[in-house]
SERO-4910 file (N, C-alpha, C, O; in steps of 0.05 Angstrom, whole numbers):
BEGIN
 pado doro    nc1    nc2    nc3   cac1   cac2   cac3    cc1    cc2    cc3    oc1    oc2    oc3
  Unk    A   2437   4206   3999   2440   4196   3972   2452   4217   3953   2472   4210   3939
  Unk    A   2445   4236   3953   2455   4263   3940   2478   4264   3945   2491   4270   3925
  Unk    A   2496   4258   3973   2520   4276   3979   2536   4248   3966   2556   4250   3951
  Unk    A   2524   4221   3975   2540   4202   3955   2549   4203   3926   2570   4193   3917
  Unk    A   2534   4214   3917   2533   4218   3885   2552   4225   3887   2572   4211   3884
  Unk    A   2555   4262   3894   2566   4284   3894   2602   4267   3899   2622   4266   3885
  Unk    A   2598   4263   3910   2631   4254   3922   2633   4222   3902   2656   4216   3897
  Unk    A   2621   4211   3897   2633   4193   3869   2637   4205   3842   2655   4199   3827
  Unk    A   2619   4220   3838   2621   4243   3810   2653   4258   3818   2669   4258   3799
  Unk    A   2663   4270   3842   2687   4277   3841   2710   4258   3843   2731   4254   3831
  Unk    A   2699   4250   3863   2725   4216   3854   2734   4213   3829   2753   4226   3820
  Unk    A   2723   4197   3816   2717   4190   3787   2725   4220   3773   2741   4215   3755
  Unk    A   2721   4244   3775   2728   4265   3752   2762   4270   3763   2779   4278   3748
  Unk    A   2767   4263   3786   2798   4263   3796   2813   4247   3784   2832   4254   3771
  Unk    A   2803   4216   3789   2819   4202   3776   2814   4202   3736   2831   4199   3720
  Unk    A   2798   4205   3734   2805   4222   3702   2822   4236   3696   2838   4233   3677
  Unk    A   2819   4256   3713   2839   4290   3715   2866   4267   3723   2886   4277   3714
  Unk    A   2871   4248   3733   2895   4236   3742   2905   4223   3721   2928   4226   3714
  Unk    A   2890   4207   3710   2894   4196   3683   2903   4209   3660   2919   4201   3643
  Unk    A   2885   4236   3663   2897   4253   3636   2921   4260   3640   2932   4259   3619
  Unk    A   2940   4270   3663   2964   4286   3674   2979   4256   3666   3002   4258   3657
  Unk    A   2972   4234   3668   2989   4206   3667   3002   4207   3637   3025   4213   3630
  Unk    A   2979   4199   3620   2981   4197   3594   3001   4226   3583   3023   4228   3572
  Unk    A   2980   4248   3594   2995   4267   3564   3029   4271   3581   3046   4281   3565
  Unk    A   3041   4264   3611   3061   4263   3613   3084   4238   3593   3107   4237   3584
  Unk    A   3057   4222   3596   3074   4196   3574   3079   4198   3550   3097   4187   3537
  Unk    A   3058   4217   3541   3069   4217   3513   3092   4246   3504   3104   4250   3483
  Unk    A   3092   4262   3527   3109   4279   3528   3137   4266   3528   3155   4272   3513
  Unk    A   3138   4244   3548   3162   4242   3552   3177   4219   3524   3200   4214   3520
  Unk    A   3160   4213   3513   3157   4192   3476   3164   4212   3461   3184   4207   3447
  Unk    A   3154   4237   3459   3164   4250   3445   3186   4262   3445   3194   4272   3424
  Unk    A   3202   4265   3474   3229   4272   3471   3237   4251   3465   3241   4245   3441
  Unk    A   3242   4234   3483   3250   4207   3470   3260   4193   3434   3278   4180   3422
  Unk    A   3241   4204   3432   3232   4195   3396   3243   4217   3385   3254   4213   3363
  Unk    A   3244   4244   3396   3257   4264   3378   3295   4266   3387   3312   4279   3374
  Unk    A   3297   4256   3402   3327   4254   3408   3338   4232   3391   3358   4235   3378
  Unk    A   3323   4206   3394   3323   4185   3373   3329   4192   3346   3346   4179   3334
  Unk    A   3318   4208   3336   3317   4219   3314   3348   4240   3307   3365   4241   3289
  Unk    A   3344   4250   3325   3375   4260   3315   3401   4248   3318   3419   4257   3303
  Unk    A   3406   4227   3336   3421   4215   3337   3424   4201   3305   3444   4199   3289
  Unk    A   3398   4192   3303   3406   4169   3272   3406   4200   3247   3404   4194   3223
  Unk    A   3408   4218   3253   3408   4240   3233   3440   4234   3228   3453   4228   3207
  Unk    A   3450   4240   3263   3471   4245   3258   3487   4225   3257   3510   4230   3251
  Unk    A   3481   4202   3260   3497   4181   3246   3504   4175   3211   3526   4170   3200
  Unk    A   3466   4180   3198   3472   4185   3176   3484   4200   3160   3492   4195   3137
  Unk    A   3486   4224   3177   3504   4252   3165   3530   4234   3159   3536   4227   3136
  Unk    A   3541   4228   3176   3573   4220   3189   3581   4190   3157   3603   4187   3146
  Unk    A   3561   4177   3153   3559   4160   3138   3561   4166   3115   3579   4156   3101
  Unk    A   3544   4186   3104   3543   4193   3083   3567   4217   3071   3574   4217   3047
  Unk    A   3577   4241   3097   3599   4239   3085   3632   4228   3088   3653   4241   3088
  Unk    A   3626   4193   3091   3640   4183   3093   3649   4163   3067   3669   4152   3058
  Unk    A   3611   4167   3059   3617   4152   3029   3629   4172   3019   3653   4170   3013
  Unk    A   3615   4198   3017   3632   4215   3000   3658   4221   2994   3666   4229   2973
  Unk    A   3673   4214   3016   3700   4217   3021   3711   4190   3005   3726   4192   2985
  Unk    A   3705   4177   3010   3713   4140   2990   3703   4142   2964   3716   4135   2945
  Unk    A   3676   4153   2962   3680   4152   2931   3698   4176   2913   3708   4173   2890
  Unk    A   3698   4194   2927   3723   4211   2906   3749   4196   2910   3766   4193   2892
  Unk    A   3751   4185   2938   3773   4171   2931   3777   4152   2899   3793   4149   2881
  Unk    A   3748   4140   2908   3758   4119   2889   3751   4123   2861   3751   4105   2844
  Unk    A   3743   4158   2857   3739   4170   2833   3765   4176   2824   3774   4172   2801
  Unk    A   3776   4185   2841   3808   4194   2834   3835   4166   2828   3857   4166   2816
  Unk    A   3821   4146   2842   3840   4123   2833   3826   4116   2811   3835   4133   2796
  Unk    A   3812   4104   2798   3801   4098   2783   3811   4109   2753   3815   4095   2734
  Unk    A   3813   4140   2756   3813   4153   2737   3850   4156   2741   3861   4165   2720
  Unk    A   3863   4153   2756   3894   4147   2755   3895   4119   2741   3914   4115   2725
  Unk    A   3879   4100   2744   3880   4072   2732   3875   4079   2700   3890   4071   2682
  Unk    A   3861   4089   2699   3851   4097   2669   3874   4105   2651   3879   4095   2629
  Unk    A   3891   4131   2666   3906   4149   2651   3931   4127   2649   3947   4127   2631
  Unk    A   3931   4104   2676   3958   4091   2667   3961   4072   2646   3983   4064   2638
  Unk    A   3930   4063   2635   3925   4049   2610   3928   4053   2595   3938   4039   2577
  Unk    A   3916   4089   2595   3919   4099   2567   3937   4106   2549   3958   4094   2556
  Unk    A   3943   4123   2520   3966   4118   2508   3987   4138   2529   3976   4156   2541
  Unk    A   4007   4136   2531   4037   4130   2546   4030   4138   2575   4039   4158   2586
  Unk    A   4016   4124   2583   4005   4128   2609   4028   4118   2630   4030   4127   2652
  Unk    A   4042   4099   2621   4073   4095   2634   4087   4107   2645   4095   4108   2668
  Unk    A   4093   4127   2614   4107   4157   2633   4093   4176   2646   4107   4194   2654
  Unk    A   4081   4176   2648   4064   4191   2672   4061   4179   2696   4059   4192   2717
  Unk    A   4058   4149   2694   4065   4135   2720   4087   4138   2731   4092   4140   2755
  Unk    A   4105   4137   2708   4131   4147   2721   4144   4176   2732   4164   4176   2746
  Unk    A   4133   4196   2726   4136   4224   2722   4117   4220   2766   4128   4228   2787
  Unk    A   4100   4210   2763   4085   4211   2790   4111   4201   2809   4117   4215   2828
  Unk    A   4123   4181   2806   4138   4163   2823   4159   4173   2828   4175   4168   2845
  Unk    A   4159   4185   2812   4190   4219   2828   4190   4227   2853   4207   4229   2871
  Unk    A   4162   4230   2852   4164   4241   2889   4167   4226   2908   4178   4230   2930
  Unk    A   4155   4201   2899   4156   4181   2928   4187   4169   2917   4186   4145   2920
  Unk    A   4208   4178   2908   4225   4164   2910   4251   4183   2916   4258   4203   2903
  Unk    A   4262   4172   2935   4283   4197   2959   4309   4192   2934   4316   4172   2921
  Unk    A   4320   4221   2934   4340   4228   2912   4365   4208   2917   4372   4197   2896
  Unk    A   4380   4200   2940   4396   4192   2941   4386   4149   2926   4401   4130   2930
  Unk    A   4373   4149   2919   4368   4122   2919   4366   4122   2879   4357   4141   2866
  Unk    A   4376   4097   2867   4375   4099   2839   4360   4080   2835   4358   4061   2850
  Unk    A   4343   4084   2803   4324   4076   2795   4337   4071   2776   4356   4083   2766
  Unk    A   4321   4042   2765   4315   4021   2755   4295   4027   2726   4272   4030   2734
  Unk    A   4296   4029   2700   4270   4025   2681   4282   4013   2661   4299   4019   2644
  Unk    A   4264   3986   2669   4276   3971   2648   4253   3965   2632   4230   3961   2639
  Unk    A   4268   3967   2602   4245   3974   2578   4254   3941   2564   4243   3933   2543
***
């Protein structure tokens, strides 16, 4: 009766000891998991955000070209800009 015990008391503390190696491997392997997870969407957000950044100066810089072409003789300065995009051999047109 004794040696029965003896050898269910270790059974039973094995498969515990088996159980524990189960679990804390599971949550080991959750936590890479979850921490790789994590950088991925870091680095997505990175990529996003400076992607807004890049569009909104854009559209800080148009905006504020929209502005100056409103403003008083903002024409000629529209026009003064349009020099460059326009190749020398070709004649222009301003009709007032």
């Amino acid at each position: 009766m004794q040696i029965d015990y003896k050898e269910q008391e270790d059974f039973v503390s094995s498969v515990s000891l088996g159980l524990k190696v189960c679990f804390s491997l599971l949550a080991i392997v959750s936590l890479l998991k979850i921490g790789y997870s994590s950088k991925v969407r870091l680095t997505r957000l990175r990529e996003i955000k400076n992607s807004y950044l890049y569009e909104y100066s854009r559209f800080d810089d148009l905006s504020r070209r929209f502005d100056d072409l409103i403003s008083l003789e903002g024409e000629q300065r529209f026009m003064k800009d349009q020099d460059q995009m326009i190749t020398r051999d070709i004649i222009r047109v301003i009709w007032r």
